[in-house]
N, C-alpha and C positions, 0 to 999 in steps of 0.2 A: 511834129509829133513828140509829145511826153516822154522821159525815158523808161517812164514806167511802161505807158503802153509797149514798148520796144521788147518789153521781158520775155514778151511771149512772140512766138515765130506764130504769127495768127495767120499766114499765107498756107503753112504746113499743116495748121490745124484744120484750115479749109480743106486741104488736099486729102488729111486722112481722114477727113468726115466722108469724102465723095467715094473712099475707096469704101470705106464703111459700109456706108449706102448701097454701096451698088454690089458687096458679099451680099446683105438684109436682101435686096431686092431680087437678084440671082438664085439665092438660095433657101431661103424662107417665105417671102411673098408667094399666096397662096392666086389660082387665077381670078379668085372673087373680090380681090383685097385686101385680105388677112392677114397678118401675118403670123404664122406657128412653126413649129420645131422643140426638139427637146428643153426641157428645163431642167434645174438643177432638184427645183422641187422640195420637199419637206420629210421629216422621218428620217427611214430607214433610207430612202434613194438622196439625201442631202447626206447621210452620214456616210453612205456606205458604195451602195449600188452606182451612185454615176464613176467611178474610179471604174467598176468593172466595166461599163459600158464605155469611157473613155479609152481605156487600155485594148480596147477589141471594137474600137470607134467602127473598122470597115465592116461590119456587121449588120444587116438591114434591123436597126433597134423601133419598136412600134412603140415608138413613146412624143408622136407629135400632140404637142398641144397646143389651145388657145386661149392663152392669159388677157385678160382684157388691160393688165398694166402694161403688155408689149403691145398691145393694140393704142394705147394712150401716149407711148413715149414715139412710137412710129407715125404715129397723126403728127402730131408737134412735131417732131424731127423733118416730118415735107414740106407743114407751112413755113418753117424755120428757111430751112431750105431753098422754097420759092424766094423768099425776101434776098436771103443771101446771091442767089442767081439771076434771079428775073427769073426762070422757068417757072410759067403757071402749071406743067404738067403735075408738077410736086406737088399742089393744091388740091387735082383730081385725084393723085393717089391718095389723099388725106381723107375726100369724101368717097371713096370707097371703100377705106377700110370701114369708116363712119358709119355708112350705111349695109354694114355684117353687124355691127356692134348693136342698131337699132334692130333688126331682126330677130337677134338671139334674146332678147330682152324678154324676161313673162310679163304676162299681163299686170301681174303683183307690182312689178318696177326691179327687179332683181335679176342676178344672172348667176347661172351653175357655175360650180368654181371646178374647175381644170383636173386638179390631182386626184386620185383615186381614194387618197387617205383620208381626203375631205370632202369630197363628191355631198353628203349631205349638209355642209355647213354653207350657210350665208354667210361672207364676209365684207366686213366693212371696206377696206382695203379695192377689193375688187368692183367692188360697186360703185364706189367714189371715183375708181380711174374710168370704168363705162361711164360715169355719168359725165366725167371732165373728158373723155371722148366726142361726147355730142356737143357735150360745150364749145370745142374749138370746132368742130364742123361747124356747128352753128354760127359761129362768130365768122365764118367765110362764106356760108352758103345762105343764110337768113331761111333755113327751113325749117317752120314750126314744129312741125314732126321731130325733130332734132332736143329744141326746148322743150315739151311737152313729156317726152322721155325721161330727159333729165332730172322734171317736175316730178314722174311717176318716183324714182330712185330716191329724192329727197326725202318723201313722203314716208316712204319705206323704211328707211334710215331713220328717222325720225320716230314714227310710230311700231316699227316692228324691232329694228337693235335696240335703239334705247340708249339710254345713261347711266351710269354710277357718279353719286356723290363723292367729291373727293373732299369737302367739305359746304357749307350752309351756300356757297360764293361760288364754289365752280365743280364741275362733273365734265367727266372724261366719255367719250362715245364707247358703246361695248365692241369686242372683234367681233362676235359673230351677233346673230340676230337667234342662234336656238344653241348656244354652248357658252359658256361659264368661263369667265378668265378675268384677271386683274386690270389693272390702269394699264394702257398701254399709250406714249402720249403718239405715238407713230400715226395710229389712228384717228386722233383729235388734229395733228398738225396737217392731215390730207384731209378731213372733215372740212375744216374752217377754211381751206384754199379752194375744193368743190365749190362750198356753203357761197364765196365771195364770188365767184366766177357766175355761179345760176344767178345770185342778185341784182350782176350789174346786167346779165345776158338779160333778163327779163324784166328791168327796173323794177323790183320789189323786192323792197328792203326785209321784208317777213323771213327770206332766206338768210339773210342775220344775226333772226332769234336767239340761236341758239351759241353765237360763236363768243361773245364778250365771257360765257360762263367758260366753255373749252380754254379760252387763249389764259383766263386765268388758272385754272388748271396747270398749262405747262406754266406759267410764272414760278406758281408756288410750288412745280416738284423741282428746278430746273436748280442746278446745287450753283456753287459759289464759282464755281470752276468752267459754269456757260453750259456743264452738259446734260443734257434731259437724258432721265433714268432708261434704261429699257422698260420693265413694267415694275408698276406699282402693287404692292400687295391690296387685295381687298376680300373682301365675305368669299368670289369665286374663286380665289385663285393667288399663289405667293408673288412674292415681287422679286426683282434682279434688278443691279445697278446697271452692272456692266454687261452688253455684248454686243459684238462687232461695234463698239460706240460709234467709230469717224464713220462707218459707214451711213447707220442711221440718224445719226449726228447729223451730217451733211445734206441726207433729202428729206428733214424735219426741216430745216436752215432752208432751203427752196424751196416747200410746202411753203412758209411763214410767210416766206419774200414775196410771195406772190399774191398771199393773202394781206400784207402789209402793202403791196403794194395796188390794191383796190381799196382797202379802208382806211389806213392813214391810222390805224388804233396804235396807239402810243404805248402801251403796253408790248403790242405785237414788237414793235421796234426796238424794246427792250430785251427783246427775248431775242433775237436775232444778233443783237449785236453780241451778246453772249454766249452764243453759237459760234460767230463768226471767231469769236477770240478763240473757244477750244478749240476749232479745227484747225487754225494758225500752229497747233503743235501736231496734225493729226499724218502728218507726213515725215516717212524716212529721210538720212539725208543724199540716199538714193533717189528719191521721190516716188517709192512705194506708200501707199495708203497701210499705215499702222493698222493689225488688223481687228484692237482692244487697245483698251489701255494699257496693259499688262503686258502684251509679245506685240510684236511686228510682224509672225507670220502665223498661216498663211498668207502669201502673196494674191490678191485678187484686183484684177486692173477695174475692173467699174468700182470699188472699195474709190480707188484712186483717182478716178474719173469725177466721181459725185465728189470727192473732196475739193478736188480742182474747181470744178463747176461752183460750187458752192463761195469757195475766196475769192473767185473772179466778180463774180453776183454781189458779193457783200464792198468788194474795191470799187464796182461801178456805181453803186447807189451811195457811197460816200461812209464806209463805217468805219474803214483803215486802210492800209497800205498793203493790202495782201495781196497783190497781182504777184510780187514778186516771188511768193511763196508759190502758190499756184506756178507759178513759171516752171518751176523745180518736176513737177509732177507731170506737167502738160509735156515737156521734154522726155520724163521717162514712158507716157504713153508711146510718141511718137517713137520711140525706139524701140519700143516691144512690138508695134504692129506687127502681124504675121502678111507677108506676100498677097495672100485674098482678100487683106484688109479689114479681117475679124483678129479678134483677141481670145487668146486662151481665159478660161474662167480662172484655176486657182492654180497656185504651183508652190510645192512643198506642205501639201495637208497632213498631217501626220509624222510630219519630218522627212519624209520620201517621196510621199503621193503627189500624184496632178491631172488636175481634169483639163485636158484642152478640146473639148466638143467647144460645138457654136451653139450657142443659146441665145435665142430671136430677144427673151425678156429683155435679158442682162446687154447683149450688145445694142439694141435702141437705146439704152440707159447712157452708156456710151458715145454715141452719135449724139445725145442731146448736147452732151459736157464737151464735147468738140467741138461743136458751133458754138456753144458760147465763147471758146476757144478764138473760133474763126472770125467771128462777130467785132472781134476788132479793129478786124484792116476798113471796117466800114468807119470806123470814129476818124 
């Protein structure tokens, strides 16, 4: 064995994935196969309100939800899983969450978003991880109902959110399908990783249309420096360079990877490797995930996790030498675990504050960037 691979204790990363797991399964697995629990959320309860529900956590708070990107990172997280174990059971828990995810679906190909603040917006985001839901069920179970769903989403995506020109060559997908807002490439880079997944799921390449124009999109905003803006200004709405950059940074750079690694577009390739260089600076020398460009805190461990995940992804596929970065982070995970095997969400928001609830999203996000962790002792 390499001594690179050796940077990482991938036996430990195995270990705090199952303790992971088995918090997620114990305490958020609903009994139909869901999984929900509080979220950190948007507005005024990201700004404000979960500090007070953190601080008064024993409190019966009626704020479970069901984000269908914690539905998409908990699918992944059990096939993941199965491989890593041999346990097929991991498989079954993947097509039953699968199959909530297909039920709640409208007719239209779309699904309610979660939060109250946005209850009437379609978002792209959400739609994209229900549709890469069915995708990975489907890719285990061969149940057309599965594709078929994901076809309805595409469709939707496609003819109802729509596009903004970011010039004659490339257009960015919109966030929602009936509200107004700038570039945003977050959107585009889990567009084109759906867009690759439905193409090869159903051999037809039509589901491709659209992604040669998005992936130039992020080309041409993505600066000198490897890192894609937050949003871009347009006719709906202003632009921002920076916020939480490594975080989003890091699962645009897993979006691509994944989309790069179904199409082989050379462009995609170049965009990734420019990724992969910013987040090479995207860690403390604690091995906290910086949480901007500008400050280092708050402290947020999946900020952390997605950053890890991210240099491991980018060292495996040959782009540089980042394992040993990522080492640094994958280590301060393993040391913040808490006893039940969950993670506090933020620590030091305001220079005092800390939300330590369990939040089903953010800890699946989590358990993914572990196993990729763990996924080593198998090399």
């Amino acid at each position: 064995m390499s001594q690179k691979s050796q940077t990482i204790d991938h036996a430990s990363c195995k270990q705090a994935a199952l303790r992971l797991h088995n918090h997620l399964r114990t305490r958020h697995l609903r009994d139909d196969g869901a999984i929900v629990g509080p979220d950190p959320g948007v507005s005024l309860n990201l700004r404000a309100t979960r500090f007070i529900k953190s601080y008064m956590r024993a409190l019966p708070w009626r704020d479970t939800l069901y984000y269908l990107q914690a539905q998409a990172y908990w699918i992944w997280d059990n096939i993941e899983l199965a491989k890593l174990t041999g346990d097929n059971e991991h498989v079954q828990t993947a097509l039953r969450c699968a199959d909530v995810v297909a039920g709640r679906q409208t007719d239209e190909g779309w699904w309610h978003y979660p939060q109250a603040e946005w209850r009437n917006r379609v978002a792209t985001v959400e739609g994209c991880f229900g549709s890469i839901c069915l995708l990975m069920a489907f890719e285990q179970s061969s149940d057309q109902r599965l594709l078929d769903a994901a076809k309805r989403w595409y469709e939707f995506m496609v003819d109802k959110i729509g596009f903004q020109d970011y010039d004659s060559e490339s257009k960015a997908i919109n966030y929602f399908s009936n509200v107004g807002r700038g570039l945003v490439p977050n959107n585009s880079t889990l567009a084109v990783w759906m867009s690759a997944v439905l193409a090869k799921a159903s051999g037809e390449e039509k589901y491709l249309e659209h992604c040669p124009a998005m992936v130039r999109f992020l080309a041409r905003c993505q600066t000198g420096e490897g890192e894609l803006p937050y949003v871009l200004k347009s006719e709906y709405g202003p632009g921002k360079l920076h916020y939480l950059c490594f975080q989003y940074n890091a699962f645009q750079f897993l979006d691509m990877c994944e989309y790069y690694l179904i199409s082989k577009d050379e462009v995609a390739l170049q965009i990734i490797k420019g990724l992969a260089e910013f987040l090479s600076n995207g860690l403390t020398a604690q091995g906290d995930a910086r949480h901007d460009c500008e400050t280092e805190k708050p402290v947020m461990h999946y900020f952390t996790a997605a950053v890890c995940g991210a240099l491991m992804r980018a060292d495996e596929i040959g782009l540089g030498d980042y394992a040993k970065i990522a080492a640094r982070g994958y280590r301060r995970l393993l040391d913040v675990q808490k006893p039940d095997g969950s993670f506090d969400y933020s620590l030091g928001d305001y220079g005092f504050l800390s939300d330590r609830r369990s939040y089903p999203r953010n800890q699946s996000m989590i358990l993914r960037h572990l196993l990729i962790g763990a996924f080593g002792e198998l090399q």
